[in-house]
Structure formats: structure tokens, C-alpha cells
N, C-alpha and C positions, 0 to 999 in steps of 0.2 A: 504494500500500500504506500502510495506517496504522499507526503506531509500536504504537498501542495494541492491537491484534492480531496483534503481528509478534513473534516471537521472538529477541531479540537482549542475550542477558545482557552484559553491560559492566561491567566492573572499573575501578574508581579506581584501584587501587594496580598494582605492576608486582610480575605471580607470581615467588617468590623462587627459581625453579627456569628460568626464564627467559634464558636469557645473550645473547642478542641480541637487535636492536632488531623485525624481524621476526616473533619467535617472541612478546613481549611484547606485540607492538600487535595479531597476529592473537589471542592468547587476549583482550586488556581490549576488543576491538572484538567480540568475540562471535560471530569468523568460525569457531575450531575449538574441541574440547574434547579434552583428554586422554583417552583410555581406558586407557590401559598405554604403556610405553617406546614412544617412536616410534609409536603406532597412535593415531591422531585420530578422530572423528567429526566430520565439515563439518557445520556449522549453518548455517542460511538463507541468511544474509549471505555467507559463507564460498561456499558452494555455487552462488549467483549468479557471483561471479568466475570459480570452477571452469568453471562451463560458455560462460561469454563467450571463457575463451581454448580450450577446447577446439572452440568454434567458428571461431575466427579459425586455428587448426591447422588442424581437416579443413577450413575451405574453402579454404586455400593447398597443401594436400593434393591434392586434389581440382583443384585448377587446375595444379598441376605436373604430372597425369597418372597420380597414385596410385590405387589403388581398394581403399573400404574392404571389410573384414571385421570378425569377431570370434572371437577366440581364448579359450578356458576358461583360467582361470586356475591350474586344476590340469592336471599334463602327466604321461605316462607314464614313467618310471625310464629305462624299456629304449630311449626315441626318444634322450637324452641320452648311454647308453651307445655306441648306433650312432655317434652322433656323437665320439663318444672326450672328451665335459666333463664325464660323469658323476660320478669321482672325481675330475676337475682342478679343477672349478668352487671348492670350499673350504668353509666352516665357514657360509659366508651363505646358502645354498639350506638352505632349510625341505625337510627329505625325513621324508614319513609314510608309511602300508602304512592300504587300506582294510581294510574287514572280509573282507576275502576272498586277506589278506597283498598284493596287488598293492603291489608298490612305487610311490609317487607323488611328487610335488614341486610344492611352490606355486612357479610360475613366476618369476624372476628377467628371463629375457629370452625371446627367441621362436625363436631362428633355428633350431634343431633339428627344432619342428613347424611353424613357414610351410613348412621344405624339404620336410617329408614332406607335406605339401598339396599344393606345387607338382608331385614327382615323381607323385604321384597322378593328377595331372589333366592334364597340361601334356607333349607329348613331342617336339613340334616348334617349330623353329626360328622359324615362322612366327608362334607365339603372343607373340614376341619382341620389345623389350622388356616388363617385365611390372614392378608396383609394388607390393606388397601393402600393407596397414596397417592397424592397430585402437588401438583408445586402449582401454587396459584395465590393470584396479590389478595392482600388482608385488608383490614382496615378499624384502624381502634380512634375515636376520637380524644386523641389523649389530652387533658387540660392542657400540661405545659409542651409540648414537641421540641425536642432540643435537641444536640448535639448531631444533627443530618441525620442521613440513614438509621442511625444508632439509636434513638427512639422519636421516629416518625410517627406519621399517622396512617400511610398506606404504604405498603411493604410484602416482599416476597416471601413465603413462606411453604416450605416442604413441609407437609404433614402426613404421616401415617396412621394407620386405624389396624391394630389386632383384633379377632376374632377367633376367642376358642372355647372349649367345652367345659371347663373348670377353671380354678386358681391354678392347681401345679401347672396345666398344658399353659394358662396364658402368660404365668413368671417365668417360662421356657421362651414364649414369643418377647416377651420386655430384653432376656439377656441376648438374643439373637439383635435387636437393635440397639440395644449395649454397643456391643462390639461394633455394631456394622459404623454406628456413630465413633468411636474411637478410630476405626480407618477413616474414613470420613474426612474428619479435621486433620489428624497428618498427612493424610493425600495432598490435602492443598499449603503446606510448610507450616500449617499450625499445630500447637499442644492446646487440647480443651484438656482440662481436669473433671472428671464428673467427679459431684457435689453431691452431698445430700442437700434436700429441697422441700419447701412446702408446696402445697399440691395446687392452693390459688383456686381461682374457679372451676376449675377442671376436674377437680374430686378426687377422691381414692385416697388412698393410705400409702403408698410408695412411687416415691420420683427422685430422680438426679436431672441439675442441672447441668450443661456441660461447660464451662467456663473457661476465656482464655486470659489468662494471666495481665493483668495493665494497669498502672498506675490512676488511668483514666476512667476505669470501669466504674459501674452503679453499685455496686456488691461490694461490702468489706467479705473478705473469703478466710479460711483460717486451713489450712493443711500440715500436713507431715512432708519434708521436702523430699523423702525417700519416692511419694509420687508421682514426683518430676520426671523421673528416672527410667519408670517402667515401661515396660518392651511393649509395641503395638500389636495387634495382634497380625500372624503372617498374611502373605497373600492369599494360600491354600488352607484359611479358617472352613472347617467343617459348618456349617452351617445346620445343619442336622444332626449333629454331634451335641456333647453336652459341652456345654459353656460355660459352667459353671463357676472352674477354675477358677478361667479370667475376671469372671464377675468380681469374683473371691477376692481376686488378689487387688484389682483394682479398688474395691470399696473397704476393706479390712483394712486400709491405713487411714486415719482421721483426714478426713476432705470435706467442710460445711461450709454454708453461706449462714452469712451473720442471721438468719431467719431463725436457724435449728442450732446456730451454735450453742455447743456446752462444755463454758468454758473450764470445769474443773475436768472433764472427761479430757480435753485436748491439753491440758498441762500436765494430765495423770496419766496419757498415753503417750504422748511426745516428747523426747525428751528438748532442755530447752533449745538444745544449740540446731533442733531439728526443726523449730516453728514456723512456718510462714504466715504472717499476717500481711496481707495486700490488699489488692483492690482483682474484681475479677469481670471480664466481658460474660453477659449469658450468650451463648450462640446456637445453644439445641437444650430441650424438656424433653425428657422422657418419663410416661405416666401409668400404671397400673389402677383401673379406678371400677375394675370387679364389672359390678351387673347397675351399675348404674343409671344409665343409661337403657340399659336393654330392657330391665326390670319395667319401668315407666312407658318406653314403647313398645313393649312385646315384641322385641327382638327374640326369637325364641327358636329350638330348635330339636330335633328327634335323638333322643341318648337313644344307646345300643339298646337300651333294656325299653324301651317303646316312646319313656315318657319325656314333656315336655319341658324345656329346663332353658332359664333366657341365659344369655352368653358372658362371658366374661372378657371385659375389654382393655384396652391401653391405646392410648394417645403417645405421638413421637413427631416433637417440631424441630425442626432449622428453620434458623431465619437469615433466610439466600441473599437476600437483601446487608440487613445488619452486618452478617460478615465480611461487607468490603469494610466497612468502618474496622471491624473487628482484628483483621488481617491489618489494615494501613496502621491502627492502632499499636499494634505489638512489633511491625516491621515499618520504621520507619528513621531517617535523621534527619539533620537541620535544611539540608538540601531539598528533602520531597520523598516520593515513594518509594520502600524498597519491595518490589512485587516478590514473593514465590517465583518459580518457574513456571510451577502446576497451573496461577492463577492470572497471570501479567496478562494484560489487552494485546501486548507482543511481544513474545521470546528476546528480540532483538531490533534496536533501536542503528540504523544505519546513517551515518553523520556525512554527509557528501560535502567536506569546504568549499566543494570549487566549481560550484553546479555552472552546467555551460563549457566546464572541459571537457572536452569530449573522449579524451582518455580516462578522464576522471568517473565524466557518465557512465560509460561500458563500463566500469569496473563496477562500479555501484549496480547496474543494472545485472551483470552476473552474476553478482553475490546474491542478489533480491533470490534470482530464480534458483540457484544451486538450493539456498536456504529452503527457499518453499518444497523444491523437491525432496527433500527430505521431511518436510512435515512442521519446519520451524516459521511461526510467524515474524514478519518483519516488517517494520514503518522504515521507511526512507524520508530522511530529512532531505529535501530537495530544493528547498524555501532558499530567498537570497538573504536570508539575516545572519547577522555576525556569526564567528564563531564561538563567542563568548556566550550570545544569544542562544544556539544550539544546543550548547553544553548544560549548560543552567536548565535547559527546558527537557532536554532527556533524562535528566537527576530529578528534576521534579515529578515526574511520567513514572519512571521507576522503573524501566525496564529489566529486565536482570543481564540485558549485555547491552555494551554497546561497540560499534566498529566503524572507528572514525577512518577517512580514506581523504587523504590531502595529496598536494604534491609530493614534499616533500618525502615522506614514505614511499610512494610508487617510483622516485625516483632510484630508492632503492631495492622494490619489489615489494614492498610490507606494507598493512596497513596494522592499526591501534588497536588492541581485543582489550574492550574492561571490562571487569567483571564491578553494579554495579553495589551488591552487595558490601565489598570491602574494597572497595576502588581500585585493586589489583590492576596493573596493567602490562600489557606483555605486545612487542611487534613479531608479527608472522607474515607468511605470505596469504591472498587472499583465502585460498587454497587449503591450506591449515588453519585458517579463524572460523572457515566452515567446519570442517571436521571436528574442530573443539571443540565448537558449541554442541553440534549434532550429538556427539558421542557424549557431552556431558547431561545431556536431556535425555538420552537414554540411561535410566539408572544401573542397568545392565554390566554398563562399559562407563564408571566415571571417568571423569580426567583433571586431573592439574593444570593449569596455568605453566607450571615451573620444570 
């Protein structure tokens, strides 16, 4: 893609409405735009991210056993009332009446209509266990909307729906997206910590938040730092298998949000020099909350032995949205973005100095295609602004490479590789700045710099 075609307005200065580091770099990087309180429009750059983690969702979705759909994002009054959250829910559910008085609601969360899907369709035991999910925008009208994406008012949301035939089979479907959520978030270069959590409107007796570590987060969080530590689970996780272990091992070390913490249990368990007290991002819920639901709607179902028995459920959010915040939050320095690999709008940021040379062009324009053949995305800076301009504006963007191509280098065969994580820099020939990036994006075959 070339700069000079590409839609990406960039700010010098940091909006004065701005209070976090997040909300700052995604407007001067040109990823969102304000429309109103908390309501954004994603721009190019912006929406590239969007849908890399929403990819990296549904396909560990989708390997845990889930099965997509898609849910309207306006829901019926009277499903909510069945369910008895109608008047619980509070001041944050957007409730309108069509032209035909019908009461409506722009959806906040789903469990009320996945249940009346599932009793729909679903009556026997045998169809059992089941996973539903859709990644679809939300919408809470939250008094105060602050800090951008990170608590807006309409927002992206992966949500899942277990369905199974008791407590033990459905604590089986929660530990299965346990884990699938712990790949998850390392897939895209984050650590979530799952937390213990209170359940909120959503009910039940058991949930972990997943949280990612930041000075900036809404959560004071309290853990054992030996959690930091623990191994993700492999790529070849059994998903049919039992899980328990991992559950085990993950929540057996003291990990709470200031909601449930208790603080003689976490000083009587940890020792001191092991404490962590921080601040922490929520980025996924995950909920066990029984027959709640089912009981009130007659979600119900055929046991082996004849009789009728309503289902036992859990709820599982990400919020697709929140995690650029979440992500820029934890990876970030005074310059601008530092993207993941997994997540960046582009693999690689190409610096052309000397647009209009046309030794210079061809070079640039082979790297563009070798890159793409191999699967790696690239912006080519092709714009006639300074160099000084370029440099500043790919560090704010956040690429995780960049391949600056001047004269001066080609005079000698090489152009610039930096990496823009740790500002490493190294000259190569074109030829080898390709195959370094390629090979180091494959995690197969890392590679060094040196």
C-alpha cells in the first residue's frame, strides 16, 4: 500500500481531551476518529488491527470447538423481560420503540437471545455440549465514556454462549475457554492474567476476569508474580481432553481484582517479596451462571433417562475493540506505537527518501512485492515530506519494522532494517531485509538482527 493513497490523518500535537496514552496515540496515528462521547469511527489503519485480532479470536474460537453465528444488534424488550434483566439491567441499555411502538434495545450482551435460539432448535441431550459465538458491536450508554476505545459507549465484542446438560459437563465447557482465552491474548504479544471476579449482571457464582497488566488500567489487581511466568498452553491443546490441570495451575496462585480481594489471604499466601499490586486492563469475562437463564425461559432439554431438565450455561467476552487500547497500553514509548507483529495494521513500514528516483522507486517497489509474496504486509512511504517527517510518523504508527532505502545505502547495495521494538538497526542488502523479516514472522525459523 502507498502512503500517498492511503488514508491516514496524523497529529503532531496530543488532543487536549485525550487523558491516556492509548487514546492519544490511537487519534495522532490516524487509527480512530471521534464522532460523539465514546462513539468512534475506525479509519484504515485503525481497522487493519481490528480485524487481525478479531481473526486471531475466531480462529482460537473455532479450535476450542465454538461455532460461529451472528446476532442483530437490536433485541426484543419482551426476550429481556422473560429473562427477568429487563428492569435490572440499569440506566446503560439504550431502550427505543420502533415505528410500530415495539419496545427495543440496542444490545449490551446476548445471553437472553442465544437462549431463545438454542431452546428453538436444540431439545436433546445428544446435541450436547454446544458453543455458540458472534463478534458483533455492543452498546452501553455509559454516564462518563472516557479514555477512547477503552471504555466507550459502542464497541466490539466476541461473545460466547455454553450449553450443556449439568454443572460438571458445563465447568468442563468454562475450562475449555479458559484456555482457548489464554492463547488468545498471547497470540496477539499480550499477557492477560485471569483474575478472580464478580459476576456483575450477568449472574452465576464463578468468573475470571482476564487482565493485562498497566499502570493505566481501571482495576487495582493484586497477584502472586510467580503468575507472570506460566507457560501458555501448546498449540496441540486437547480440547477434548481434560483441562483441568491448566485451570489448576493457573488459578491456584493468588490472582484478584480489588472487587474479591482478600487481603489477609494474599499476604498469608504470598510471600512478600512475591506481591504484585498494580493497576490491570479487563480484556475478556468469562462466566458460569448455571440455569439461569434457561430456568426463566424454558431452555430445556431431553436427559438420557426421558426427562426434562433446562440447561446449564456460561457466558465468554472479549472486547475486540478495547484491546487496541489495551495492546497500545502495555506496548508503547514516548515516540508512539509499538505494534505486536501478530496485531500491527502493517508488518513493515517502507521509508523511500528519495521518491522520484527512479533507482530509488524500483527498489522500493520490489521490496513492496517480494514482501507481499511472502504474506508480509507493507505501507510504503512515498509522500514528498522530510525525512525527519517520515521517521517520526512510522514510530508513531508503530510498525514492528521499518526499511529505510536512501541513496546513500544503494550506493553501497544496502538499505536500513529496524526493528521498531528496541530501535535495533542493522544494513543489509535488499534481498536479506526481506528474508529477515519473512523468517522472523515465521515463528518456526526466528532470526537475529546480529
Amino acid at each position: 500500500m502507498r502512503l500517498s493513497r492511503y488514508l491516514l490523518p496524523t497529529l503532531k500535537e496530543n488532543p487536549a481531551d485525550a487523558q491516556i496514552a492509548s487514546h492519544r496515540l490511537m487519534l495522532r496515528a490516524g487509527l480512530i476518529r471521534q464522532e460523539a462521547a465514546g462513539i468512534y469511527s475506525w479509519l484504515p489503519a485503525g481497522l487493519r488491527v481490528l480485524r487481525k485480532i478479531e481473526a486471531i479470536v475466531r480462529d482460537e474460537m473455532n479450535r476450542a470447538g465454538a461455532l460461529e453465528l451472528l446476532m442483530p444488534t437490536l433485541q426484543l424488550a419482551d426476550l429481556w423481560r422473560e429473562s427477568g434483566r429487563y428492569d435490572a439491567y440499569g440506566p446503560e441499555m439504550l431502550r427505543i420503540k420502533d415505528r410500530h411502538e415495539r419496545e427495543l434495545l440496542y444490545g449490551p450482551t446476548n445471553e437472553d437471545m442465544i437462549t431463545a435460539i438454542f431452546r428453538a432448535n436444540v431439545k436433546s441431550y445428544r446435541a450436547l455440549p454446544m458453543n455458540l459465538y458472534h463478534v458483533q458491536w455492543k452498546f452501553r450508554d455509559e454516564q462518563r465514556p472516557r479514555f477512547g476505545v477503552m471504555r466507550g459507549r459502542e464497541f466490539l465484542m466476541k461473545d460466547a454462549y455454553s450449553f450443556d446438560i449439568d454443572e460438571a459437563a458445563a465447568r468442563r465447557s468454562y475450562q475449555r475457554m479458559f484456555v482457548a482465552y489464554l492463547r488468545t491474548f498471547a497470540r496477539m504479544g499480550i499477557r492477560a492474567i485471569p483474575m478472580r471476579a464478580e459476576t456483575g449482571p450477568i449472574g452465576g457464582d464463578l468468573s475470571h476476569e482476564f487482565l493485562v497488566l498497566a499502570q493505566t488500567g481501571e482495576s487495582a489487581v493484586y497477584c502472586d508474580r510467580a503468575v507472570l511466568d506460566l507457560p501458555i498452553p501448546a498449540d496441540d491443546t486437547d480440547y477434548d481432553g481434560d483441562l483441568s490441570g491448566i485451570v489448576r495451575q493457573w488459578t491456584s496462585r493468588y490472582a484478584a481484582t480489588e472487587d474479591v480481594h482478600d487481603i489477609e489471604r494474599f499476604e498469608r499466601e504470598v510471600p512478600a517479596d512475591q506481591r504484585v499490586q498494580t493497576r490491570g486492563i479487563e480484556v475478556g469475562q468469562v462466566f458460569y451462571f448455571g440455569t439461569k437463564y434457561s430456568a426463566p425461559m424454558k431452555a430445556l432439554v431431553t436427559t438420557p433417562e426421558g426427562e426434562e431438565r433446562p440447561i446449564h450455561g456460561g457466558s465468554y467476552g472479549i472486547g475486540v475493540s478495547r484491546l487496541l487500547g489495551a495492546i497500545i497500553e502495555a506496548s508503547h514509548d514516548d515516540a508512539g506505537i509499538i505494534w505486536p507483529d501478530a496485531v500491527a495494521p502493517f508488518n513493515v513500514g517502507l521509508v523511500n527518501l528519495d521518491p522520484g528516483d527512479a533507482q530509488i522507486d524500483e527498489v522500493c517497489a520490489n521490496l513492496q512485492t517480494g514482501l507481499e509474496l511472502l504474506g508480509v504486509d507493507a505501507l510504503h512511504d512515498d509522500t514528498d515530506d522530510r525525512a525527519g517527517v517520515k521517521f517520526a510518523r512510522m514510530d508513531l504508527l508503530g510498525l514492528p519494522w521499518q526499511i529505510v532505502v536512501g541513496r546513500r545505502g544503494l550506493a553501497r547495495g544496502v538499505v536500513e532494517l529496524k526493528r521498531r521494538a528496541d530501535g535495533e538497526r542493522v544494513e543489509l542488502s535488499p534481498a536479506e531485509a526481506v528474508r529477515h523479516i519473512a523468517s522472523h514472522l515465521n515463528p518456526l525459523h526466528p532470526v537475529s538482527l546480529t
